[in-house]
Backbone as a printed PyTorch tensor [residue, N CA C, xyz], in Angstrom:
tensor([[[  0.8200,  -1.1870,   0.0000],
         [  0.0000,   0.0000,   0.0000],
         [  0.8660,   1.2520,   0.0000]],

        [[  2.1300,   0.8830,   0.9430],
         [  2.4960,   2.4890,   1.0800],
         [  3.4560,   2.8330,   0.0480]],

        [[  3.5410,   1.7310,  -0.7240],
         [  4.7180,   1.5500,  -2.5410],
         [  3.1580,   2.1220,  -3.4960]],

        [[  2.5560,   1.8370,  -3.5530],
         [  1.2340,   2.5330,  -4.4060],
         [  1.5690,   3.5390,  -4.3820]],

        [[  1.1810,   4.2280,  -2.8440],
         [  0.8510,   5.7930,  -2.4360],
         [  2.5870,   6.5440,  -3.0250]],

        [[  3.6770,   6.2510,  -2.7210],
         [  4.7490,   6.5800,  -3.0220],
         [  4.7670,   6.4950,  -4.4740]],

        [[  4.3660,   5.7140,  -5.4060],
         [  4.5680,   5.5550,  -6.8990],
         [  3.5620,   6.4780,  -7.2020]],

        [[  2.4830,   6.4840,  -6.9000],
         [  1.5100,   8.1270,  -7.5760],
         [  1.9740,   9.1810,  -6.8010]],

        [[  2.8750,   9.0810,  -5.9220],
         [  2.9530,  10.8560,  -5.3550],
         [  4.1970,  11.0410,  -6.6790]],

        [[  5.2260,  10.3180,  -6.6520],
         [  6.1040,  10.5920,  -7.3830],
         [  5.6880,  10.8180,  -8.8830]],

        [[  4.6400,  10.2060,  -9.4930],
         [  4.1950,  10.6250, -11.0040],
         [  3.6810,  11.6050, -11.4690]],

        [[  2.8320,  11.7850,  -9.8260],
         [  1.7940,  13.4950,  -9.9190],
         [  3.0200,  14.3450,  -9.8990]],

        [[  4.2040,  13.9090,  -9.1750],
         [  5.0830,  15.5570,  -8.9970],
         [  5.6860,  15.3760, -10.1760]],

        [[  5.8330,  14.6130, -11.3220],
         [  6.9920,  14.3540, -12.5940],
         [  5.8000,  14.6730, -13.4290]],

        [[  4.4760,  14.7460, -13.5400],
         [  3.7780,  15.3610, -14.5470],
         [  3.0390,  16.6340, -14.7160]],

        [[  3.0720,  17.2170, -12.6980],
         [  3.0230,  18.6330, -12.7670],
         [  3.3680,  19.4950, -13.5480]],

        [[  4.6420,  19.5270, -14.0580],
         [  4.9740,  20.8950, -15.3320],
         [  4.2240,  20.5690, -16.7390]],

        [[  3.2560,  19.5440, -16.8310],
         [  2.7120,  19.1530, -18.0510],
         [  1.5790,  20.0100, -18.0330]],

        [[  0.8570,  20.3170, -16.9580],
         [ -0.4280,  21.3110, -17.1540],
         [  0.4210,  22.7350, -17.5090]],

        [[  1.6580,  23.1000, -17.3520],
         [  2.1750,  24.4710, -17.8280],
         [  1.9400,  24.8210, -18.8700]],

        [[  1.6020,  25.7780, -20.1700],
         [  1.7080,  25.0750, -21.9410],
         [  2.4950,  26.7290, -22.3140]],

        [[  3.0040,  27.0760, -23.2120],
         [  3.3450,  27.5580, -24.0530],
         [  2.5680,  27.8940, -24.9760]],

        [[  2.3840,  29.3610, -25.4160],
         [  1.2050,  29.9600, -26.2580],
         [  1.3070,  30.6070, -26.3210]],

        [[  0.7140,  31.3180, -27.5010],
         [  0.9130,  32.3350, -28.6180],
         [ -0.1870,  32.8680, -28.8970]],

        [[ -0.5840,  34.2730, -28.2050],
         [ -2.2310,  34.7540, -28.7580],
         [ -1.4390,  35.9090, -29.6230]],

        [[ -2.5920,  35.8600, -30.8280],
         [ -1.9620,  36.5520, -31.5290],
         [ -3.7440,  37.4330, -32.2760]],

        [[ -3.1630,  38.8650, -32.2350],
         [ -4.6770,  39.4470, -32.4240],
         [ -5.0770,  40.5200, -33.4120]],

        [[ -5.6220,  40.7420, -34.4990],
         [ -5.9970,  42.2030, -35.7800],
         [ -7.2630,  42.7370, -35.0060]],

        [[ -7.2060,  43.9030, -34.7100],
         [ -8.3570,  44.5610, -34.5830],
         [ -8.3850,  45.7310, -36.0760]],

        [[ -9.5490,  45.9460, -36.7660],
         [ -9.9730,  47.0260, -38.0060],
         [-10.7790,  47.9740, -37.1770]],

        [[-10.6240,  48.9300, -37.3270],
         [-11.6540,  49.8910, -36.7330],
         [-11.6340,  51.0230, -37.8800]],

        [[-13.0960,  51.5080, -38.2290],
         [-13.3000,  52.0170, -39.1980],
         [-14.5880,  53.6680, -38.7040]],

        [[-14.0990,  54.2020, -39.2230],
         [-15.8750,  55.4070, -38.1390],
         [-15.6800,  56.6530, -39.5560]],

        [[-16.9640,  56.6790, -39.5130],
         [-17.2970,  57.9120, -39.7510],
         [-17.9470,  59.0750, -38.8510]],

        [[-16.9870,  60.6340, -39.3150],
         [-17.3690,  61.3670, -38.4290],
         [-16.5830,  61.1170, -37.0860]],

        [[-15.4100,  60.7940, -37.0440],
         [-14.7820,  60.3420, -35.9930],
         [-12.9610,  60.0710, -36.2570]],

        [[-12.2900,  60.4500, -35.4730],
         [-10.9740,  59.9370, -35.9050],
         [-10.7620,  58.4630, -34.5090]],

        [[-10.2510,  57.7470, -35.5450],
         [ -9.7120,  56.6460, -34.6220],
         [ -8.2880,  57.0000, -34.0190]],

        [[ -7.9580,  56.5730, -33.0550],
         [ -6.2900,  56.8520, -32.5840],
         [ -5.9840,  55.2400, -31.6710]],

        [[ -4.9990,  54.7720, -32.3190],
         [ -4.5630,  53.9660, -31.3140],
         [ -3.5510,  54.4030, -30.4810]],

        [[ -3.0570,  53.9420, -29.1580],
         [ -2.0510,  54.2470, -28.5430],
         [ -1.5590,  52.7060, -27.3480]],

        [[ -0.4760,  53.2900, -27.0240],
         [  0.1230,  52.0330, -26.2270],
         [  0.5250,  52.7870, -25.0980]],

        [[  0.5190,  52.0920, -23.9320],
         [  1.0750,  52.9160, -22.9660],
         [  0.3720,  52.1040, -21.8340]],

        [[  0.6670,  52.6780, -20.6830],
         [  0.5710,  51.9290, -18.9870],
         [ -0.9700,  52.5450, -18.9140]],

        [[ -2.1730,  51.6470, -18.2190],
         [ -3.3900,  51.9750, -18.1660],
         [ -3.1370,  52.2960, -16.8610]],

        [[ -3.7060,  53.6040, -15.9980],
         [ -4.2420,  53.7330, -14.5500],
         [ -5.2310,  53.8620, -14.2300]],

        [[ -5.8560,  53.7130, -13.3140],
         [ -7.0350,  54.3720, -12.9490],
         [ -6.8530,  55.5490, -11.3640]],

        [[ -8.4310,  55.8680, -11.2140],
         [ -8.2560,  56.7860, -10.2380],
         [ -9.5880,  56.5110,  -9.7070]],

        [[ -9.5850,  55.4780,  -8.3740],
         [-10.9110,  55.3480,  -7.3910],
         [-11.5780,  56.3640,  -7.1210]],

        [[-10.9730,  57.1390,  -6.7880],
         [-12.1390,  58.2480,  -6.3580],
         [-12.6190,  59.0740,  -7.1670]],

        [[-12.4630,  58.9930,  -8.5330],
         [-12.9870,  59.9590,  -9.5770],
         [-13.6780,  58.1880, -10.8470]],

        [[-13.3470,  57.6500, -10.3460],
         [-13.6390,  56.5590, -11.2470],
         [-13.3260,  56.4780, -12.4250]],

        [[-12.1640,  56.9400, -13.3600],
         [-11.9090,  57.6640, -14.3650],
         [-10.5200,  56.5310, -14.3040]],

        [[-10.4050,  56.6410, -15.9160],
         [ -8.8220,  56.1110, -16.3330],
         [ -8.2980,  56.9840, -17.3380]],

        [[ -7.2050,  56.6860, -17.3480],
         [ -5.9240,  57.4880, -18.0020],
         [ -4.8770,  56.5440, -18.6640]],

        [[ -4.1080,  57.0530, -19.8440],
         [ -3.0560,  55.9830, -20.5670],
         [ -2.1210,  56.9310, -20.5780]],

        [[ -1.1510,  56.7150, -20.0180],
         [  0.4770,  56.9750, -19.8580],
         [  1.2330,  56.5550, -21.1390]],

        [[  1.7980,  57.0360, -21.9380],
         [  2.0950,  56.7990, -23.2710],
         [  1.6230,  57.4090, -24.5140]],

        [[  1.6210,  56.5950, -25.5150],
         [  2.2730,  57.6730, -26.7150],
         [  0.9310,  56.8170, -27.7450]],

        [[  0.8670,  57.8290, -28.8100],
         [ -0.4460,  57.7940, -29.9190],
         [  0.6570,  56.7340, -30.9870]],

        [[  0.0100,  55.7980, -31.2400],
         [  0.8860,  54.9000, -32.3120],
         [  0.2670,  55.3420, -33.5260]],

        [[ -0.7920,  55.7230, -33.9480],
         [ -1.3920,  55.4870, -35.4660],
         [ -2.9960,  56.6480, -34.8690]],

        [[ -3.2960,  57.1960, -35.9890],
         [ -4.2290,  58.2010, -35.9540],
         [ -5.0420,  57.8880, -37.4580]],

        [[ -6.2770,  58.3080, -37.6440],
         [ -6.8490,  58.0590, -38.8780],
         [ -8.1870,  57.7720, -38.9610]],

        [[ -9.0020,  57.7600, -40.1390],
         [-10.3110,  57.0880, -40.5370],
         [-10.1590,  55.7830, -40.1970]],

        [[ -9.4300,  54.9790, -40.4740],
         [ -9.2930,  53.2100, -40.2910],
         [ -8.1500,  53.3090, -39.6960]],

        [[ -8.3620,  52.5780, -38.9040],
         [ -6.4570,  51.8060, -38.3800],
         [ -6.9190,  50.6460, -37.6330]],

        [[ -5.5300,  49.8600, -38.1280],
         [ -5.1530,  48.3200, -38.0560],
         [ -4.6690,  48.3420, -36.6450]],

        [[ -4.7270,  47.3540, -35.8380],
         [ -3.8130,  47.2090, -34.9340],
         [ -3.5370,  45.6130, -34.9930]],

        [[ -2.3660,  45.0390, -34.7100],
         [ -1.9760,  43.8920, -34.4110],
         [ -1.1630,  43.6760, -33.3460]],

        [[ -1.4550,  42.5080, -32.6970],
         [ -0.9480,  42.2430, -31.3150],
         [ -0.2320,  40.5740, -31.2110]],

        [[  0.6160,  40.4600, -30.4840],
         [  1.2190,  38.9200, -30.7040],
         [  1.9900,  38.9210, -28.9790]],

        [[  1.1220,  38.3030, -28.2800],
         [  1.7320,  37.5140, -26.5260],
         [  1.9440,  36.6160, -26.4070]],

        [[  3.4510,  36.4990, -26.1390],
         [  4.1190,  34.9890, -26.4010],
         [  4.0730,  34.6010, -25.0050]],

        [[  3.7760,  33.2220, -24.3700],
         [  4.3460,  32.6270, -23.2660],
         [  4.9610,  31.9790, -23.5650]],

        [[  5.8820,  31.7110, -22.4380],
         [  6.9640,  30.5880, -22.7330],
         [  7.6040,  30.3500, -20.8040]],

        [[  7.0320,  28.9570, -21.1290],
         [  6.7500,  28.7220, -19.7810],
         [  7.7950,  27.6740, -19.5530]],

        [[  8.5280,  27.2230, -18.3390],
         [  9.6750,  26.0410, -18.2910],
         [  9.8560,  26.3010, -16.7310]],

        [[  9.4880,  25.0360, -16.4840],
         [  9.4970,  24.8340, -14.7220],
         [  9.3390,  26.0300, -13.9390]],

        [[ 10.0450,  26.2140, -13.7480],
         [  9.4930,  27.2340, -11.9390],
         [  9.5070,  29.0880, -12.6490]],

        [[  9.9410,  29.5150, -14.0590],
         [ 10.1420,  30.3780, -15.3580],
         [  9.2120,  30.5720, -15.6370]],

        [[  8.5480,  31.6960, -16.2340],
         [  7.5120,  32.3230, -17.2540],
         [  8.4860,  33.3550, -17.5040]],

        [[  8.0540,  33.2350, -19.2710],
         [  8.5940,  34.8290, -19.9210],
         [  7.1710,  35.6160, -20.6060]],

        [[  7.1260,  36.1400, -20.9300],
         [  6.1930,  36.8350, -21.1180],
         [  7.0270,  37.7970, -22.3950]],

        [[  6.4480,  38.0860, -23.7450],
         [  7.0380,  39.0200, -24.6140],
         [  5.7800,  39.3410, -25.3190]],

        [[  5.9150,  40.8070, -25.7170],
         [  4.6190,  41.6680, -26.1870],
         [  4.9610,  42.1190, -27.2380]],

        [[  4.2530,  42.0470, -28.5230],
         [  4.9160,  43.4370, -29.6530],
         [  3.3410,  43.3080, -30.1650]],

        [[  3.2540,  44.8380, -30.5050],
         [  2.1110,  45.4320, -31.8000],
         [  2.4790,  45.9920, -32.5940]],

        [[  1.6930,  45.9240, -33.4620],
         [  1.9380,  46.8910, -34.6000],
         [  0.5130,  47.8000, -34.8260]],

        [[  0.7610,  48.8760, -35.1610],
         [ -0.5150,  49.9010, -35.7610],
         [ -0.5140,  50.2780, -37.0660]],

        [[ -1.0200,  50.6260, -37.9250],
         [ -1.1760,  50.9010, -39.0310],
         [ -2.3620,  52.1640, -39.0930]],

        [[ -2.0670,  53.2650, -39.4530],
         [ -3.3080,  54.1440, -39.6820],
         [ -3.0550,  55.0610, -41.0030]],

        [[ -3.8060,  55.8590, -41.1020],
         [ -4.2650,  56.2760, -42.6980],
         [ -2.5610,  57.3540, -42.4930]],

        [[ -1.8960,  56.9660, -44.0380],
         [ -0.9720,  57.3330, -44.6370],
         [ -0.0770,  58.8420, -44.1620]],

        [[ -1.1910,  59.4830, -44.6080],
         [ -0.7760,  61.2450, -44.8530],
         [ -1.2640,  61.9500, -43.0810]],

        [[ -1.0930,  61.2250, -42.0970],
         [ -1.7350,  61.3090, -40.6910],
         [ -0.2170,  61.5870, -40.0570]],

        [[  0.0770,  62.9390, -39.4800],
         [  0.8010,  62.9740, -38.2820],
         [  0.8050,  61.9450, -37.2210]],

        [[  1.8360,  61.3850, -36.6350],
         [  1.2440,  60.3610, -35.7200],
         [  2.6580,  60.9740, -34.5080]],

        [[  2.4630,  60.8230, -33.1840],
         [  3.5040,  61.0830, -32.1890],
         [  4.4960,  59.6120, -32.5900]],

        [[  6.0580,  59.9940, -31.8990],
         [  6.9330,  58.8400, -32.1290],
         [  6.7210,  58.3090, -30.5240]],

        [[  7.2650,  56.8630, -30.1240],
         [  7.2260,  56.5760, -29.0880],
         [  8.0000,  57.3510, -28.0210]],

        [[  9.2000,  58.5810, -28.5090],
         [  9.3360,  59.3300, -27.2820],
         [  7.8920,  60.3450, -26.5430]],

        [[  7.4230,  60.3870, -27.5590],
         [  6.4450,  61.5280, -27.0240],
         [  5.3760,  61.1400, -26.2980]],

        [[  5.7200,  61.1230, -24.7600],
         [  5.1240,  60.3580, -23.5650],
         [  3.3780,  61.2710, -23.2130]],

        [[  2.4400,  61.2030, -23.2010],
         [  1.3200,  61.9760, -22.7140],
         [  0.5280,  61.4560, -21.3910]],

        [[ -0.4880,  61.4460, -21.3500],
         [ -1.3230,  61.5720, -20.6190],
         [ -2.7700,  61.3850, -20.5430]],

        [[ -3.0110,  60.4160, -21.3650],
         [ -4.6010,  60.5100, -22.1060],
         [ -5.9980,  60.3190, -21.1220]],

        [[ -6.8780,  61.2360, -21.2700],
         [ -8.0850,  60.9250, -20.4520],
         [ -8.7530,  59.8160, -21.1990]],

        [[ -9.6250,  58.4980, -20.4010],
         [ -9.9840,  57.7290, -21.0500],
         [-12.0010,  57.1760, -20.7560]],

        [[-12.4720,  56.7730, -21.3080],
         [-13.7950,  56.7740, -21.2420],
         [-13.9580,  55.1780, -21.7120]],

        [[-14.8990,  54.4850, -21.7680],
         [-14.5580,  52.7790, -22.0330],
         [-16.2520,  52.7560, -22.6410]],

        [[-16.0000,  52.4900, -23.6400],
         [-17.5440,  51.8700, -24.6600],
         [-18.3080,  50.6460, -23.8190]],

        [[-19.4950,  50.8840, -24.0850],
         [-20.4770,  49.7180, -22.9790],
         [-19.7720,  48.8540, -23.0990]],

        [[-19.4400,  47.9370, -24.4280],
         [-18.5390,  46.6900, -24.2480],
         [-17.5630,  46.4190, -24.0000]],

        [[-16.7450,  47.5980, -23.3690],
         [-15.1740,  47.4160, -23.0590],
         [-15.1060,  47.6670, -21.6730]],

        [[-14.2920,  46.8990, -21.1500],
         [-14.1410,  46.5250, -19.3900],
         [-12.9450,  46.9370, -19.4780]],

        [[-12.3530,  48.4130, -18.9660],
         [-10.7840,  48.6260, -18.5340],
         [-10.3390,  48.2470, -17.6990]],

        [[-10.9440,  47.8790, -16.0840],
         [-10.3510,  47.6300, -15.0750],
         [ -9.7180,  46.4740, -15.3200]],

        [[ -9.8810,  45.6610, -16.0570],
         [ -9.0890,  44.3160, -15.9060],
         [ -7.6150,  44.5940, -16.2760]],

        [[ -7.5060,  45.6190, -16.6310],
         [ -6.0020,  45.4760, -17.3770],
         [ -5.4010,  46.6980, -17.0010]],

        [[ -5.9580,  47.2340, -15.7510],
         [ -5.5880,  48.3650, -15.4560],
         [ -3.9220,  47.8280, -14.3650]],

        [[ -2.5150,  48.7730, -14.8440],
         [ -1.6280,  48.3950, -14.3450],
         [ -1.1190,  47.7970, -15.1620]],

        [[ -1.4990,  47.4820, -16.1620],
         [ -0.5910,  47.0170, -17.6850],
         [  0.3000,  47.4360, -18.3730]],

        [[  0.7180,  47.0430, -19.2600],
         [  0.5590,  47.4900, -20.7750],
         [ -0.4830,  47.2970, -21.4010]],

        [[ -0.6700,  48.3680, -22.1060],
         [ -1.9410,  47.7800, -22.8320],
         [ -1.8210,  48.5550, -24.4830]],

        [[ -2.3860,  48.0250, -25.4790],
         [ -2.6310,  48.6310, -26.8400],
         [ -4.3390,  49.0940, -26.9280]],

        [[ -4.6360,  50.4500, -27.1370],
         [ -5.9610,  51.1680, -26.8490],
         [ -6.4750,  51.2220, -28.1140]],

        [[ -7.7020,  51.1770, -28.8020],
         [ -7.9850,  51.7340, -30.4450],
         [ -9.0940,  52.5500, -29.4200]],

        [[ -8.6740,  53.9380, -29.7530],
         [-10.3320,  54.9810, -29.1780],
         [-10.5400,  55.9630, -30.2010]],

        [[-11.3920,  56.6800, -30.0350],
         [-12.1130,  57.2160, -31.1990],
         [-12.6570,  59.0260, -30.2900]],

        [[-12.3500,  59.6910, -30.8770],
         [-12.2250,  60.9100, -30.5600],
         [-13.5910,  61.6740, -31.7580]],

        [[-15.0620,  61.9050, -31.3350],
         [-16.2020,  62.2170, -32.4860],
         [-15.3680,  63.9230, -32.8750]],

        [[-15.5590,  64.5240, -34.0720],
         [-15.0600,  65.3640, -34.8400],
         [-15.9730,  66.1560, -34.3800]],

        [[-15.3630,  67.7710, -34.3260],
         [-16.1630,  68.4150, -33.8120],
         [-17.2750,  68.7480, -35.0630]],

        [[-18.4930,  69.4250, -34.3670],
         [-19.5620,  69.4800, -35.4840],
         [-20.2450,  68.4560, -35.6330]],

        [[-19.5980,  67.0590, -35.3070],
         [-20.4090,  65.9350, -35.3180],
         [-21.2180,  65.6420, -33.6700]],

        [[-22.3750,  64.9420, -33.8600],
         [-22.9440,  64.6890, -32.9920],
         [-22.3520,  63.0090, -32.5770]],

        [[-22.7080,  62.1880, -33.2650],
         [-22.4720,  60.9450, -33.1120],
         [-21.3680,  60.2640, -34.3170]],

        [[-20.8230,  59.0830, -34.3380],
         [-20.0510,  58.3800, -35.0720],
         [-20.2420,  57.3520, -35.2970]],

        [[-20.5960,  56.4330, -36.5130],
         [-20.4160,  54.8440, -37.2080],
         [-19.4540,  54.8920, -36.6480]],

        [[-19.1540,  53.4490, -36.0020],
         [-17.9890,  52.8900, -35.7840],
         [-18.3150,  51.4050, -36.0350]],

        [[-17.2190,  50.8690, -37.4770],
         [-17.5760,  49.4690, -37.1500],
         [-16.1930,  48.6930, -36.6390]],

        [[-15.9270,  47.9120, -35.6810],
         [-15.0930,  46.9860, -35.3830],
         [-14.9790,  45.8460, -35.9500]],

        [[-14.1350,  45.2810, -36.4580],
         [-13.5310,  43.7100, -36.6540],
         [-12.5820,  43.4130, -36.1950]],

        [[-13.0500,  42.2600, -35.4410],
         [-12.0530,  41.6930, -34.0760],
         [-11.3740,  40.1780, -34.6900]],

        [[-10.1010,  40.0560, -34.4740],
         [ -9.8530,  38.2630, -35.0760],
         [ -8.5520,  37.9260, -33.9140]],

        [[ -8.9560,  36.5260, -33.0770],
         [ -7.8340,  36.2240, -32.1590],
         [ -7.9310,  34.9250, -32.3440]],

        [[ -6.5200,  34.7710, -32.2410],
         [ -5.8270,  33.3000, -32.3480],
         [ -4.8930,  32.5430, -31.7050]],

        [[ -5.2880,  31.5800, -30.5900],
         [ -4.6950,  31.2330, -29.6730],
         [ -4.0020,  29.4330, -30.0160]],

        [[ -2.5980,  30.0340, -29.8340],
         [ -1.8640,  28.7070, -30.2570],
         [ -1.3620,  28.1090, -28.8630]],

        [[ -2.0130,  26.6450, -28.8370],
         [ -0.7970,  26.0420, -27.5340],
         [ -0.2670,  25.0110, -27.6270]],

        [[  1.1230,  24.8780, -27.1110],
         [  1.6920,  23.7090, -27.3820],
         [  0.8980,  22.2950, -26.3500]],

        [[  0.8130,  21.3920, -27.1810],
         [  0.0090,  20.2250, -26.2450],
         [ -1.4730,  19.8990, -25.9960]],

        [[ -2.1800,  21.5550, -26.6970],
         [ -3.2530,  21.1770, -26.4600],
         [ -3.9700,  21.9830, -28.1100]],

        [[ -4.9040,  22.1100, -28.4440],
         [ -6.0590,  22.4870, -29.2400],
         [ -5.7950,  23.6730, -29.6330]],

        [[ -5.7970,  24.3660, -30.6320],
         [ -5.4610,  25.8860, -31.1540],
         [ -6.8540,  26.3030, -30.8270]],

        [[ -7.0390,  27.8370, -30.9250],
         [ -8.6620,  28.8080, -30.4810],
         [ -8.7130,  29.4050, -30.9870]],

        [[ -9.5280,  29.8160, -32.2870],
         [ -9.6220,  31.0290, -32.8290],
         [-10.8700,  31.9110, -32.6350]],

        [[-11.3650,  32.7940, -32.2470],
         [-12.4550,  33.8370, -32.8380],
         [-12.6290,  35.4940, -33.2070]],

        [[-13.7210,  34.9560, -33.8010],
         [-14.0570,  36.3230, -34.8600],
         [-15.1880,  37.0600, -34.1590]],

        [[-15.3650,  38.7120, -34.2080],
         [-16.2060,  39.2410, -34.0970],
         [-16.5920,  40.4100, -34.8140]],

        [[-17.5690,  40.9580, -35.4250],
         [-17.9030,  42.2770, -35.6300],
         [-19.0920,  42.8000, -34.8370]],

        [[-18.4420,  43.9810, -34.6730],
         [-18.9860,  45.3650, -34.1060],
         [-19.6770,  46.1860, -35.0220]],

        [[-20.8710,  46.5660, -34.6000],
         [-21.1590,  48.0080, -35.1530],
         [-21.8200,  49.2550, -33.9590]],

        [[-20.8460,  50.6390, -33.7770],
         [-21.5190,  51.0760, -33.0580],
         [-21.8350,  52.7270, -33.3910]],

        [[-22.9390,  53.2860, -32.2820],
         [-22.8330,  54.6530, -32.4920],
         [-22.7370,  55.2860, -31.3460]],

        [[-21.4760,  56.0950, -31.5770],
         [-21.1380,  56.8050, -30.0870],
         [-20.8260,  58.1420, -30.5180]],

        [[-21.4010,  58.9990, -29.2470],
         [-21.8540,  59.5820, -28.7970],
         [-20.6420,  60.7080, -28.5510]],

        [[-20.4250,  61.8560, -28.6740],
         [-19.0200,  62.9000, -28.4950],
         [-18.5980,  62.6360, -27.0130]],

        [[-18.0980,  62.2060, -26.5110],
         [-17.6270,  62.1840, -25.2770],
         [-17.1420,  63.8510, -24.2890]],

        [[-17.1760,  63.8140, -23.6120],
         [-17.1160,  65.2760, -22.1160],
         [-15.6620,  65.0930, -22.5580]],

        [[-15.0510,  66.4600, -22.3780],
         [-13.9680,  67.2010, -21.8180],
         [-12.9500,  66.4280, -23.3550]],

        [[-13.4510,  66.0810, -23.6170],
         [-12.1770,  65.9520, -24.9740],
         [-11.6980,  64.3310, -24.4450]],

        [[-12.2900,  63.8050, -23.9060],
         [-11.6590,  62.3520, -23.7170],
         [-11.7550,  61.5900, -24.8630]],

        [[-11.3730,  60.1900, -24.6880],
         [-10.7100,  59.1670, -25.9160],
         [-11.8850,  58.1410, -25.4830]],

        [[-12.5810,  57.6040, -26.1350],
         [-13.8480,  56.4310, -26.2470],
         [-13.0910,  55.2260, -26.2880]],

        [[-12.7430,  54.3150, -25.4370],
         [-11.9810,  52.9580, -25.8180],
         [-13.0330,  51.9730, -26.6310]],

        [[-12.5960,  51.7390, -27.6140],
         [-13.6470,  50.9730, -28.3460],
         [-12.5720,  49.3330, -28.3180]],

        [[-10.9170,  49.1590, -27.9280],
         [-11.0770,  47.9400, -27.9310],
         [ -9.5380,  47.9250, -27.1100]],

        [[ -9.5740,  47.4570, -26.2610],
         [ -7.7560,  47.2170, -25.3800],
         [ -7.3220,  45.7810, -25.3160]],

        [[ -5.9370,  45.6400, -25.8330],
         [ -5.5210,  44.3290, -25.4970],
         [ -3.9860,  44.4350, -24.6220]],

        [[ -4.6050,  43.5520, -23.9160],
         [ -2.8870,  43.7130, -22.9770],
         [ -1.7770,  43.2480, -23.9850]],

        [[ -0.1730,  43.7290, -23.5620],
         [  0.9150,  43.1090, -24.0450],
         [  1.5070,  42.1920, -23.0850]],

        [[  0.8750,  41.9100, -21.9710],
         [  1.1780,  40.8380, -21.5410],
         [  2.8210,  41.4760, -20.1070]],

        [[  2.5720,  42.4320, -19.8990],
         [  3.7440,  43.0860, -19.2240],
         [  2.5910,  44.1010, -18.0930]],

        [[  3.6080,  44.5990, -16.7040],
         [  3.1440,  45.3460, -16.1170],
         [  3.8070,  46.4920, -16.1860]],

        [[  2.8910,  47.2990, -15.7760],
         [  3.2090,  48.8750, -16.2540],
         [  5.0680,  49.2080, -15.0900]],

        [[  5.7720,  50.1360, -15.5960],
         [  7.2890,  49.6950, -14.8820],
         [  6.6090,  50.8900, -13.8410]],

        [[  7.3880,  50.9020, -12.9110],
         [  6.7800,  51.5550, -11.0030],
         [  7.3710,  52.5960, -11.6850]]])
């Protein structure tokens, strides 16, 4: 009996690092509006409890009618180790001023019914928000969402979504988050 109990303690502890996996989410968001400029940006998400309000620390990647964003979070996991590596890319309309990553700001932020910031607040994060043009009342905005989750050992995940929305000019000049994905890093102290 007590050679049993000793032969499964020893197999459970030699197959523990097997539930660990290695994976690769990898993500395109399209965001498209009329009557509206889209802006993506990257930067550390905060918030502020007592005003209930968030803010993005960082810099405007891409500005425009449409812009692309792409996202790719690697794990890479090995016994008692996690690495964690983040990169995006933005893409926005051509002939568009855009800030370089020195140019650090301060952005006020507002979150679309379907977007939940607190979860990723203390991140990194990649933002697509939408700023309505003045003169305009409201903005088309359509979203197309595509994520693809690779793991070693187990089942790949993919899904698709589209959005269509109409929002509304937002107070004080803030940024409408219409879609945030973490890079998989915490914001540096």
């Amino acid at each position: 009996m007590s050679r049993t109990v000793l032969v499964a303690l020893v197999a459970a502890t030699l197959s523990a690092p097997a539930f660990a996996q290695d994976s690769k989410v990898k993500s395109r968001t399209d965001i498209k509006a009329d009557d509206a400029k889209v802006i993506s940006m990257v930067g550390c998400l905060r918030s502020d409890p007592a005003t209930r309000s968030y803010s993005l620390v960082g810099h405007i990647a891409a500005a425009g009618d449409d812009v692309t964003a792409k996202s790719k979070v690697k794990t890479d996991v090995d016994n008692d180790k996690t690495k964690v590596q983040g990169k995006s890319e933005v893409k926005g309309d051509k002939d568009k001023a855009v800030a370089t990553a020195g140019d650090i700001a301060t952005y006020a932020l507002l979150a679309s019914p379907d977007v939940n910031l607190g979860t990723n607040v203390g991140q990194q994060v990649q933002i697509s928000a939408l700023q309505v043009e003045k003169g305009h009342g409201d903005a088309d905005v359509k979203i197309k969402d595509e994520t693809k989750v690779e793991r070693d050992n187990a089942p790949d995940s993919k899904s698709d979504s589209k959005t269509k929305l109409e929002l509304p000019r937002s107070p004080n000049a803030a940024y409408t988050v219409v879609s945030v994905k973490s890079l998989g890093m915490p914001c540096a102290q």
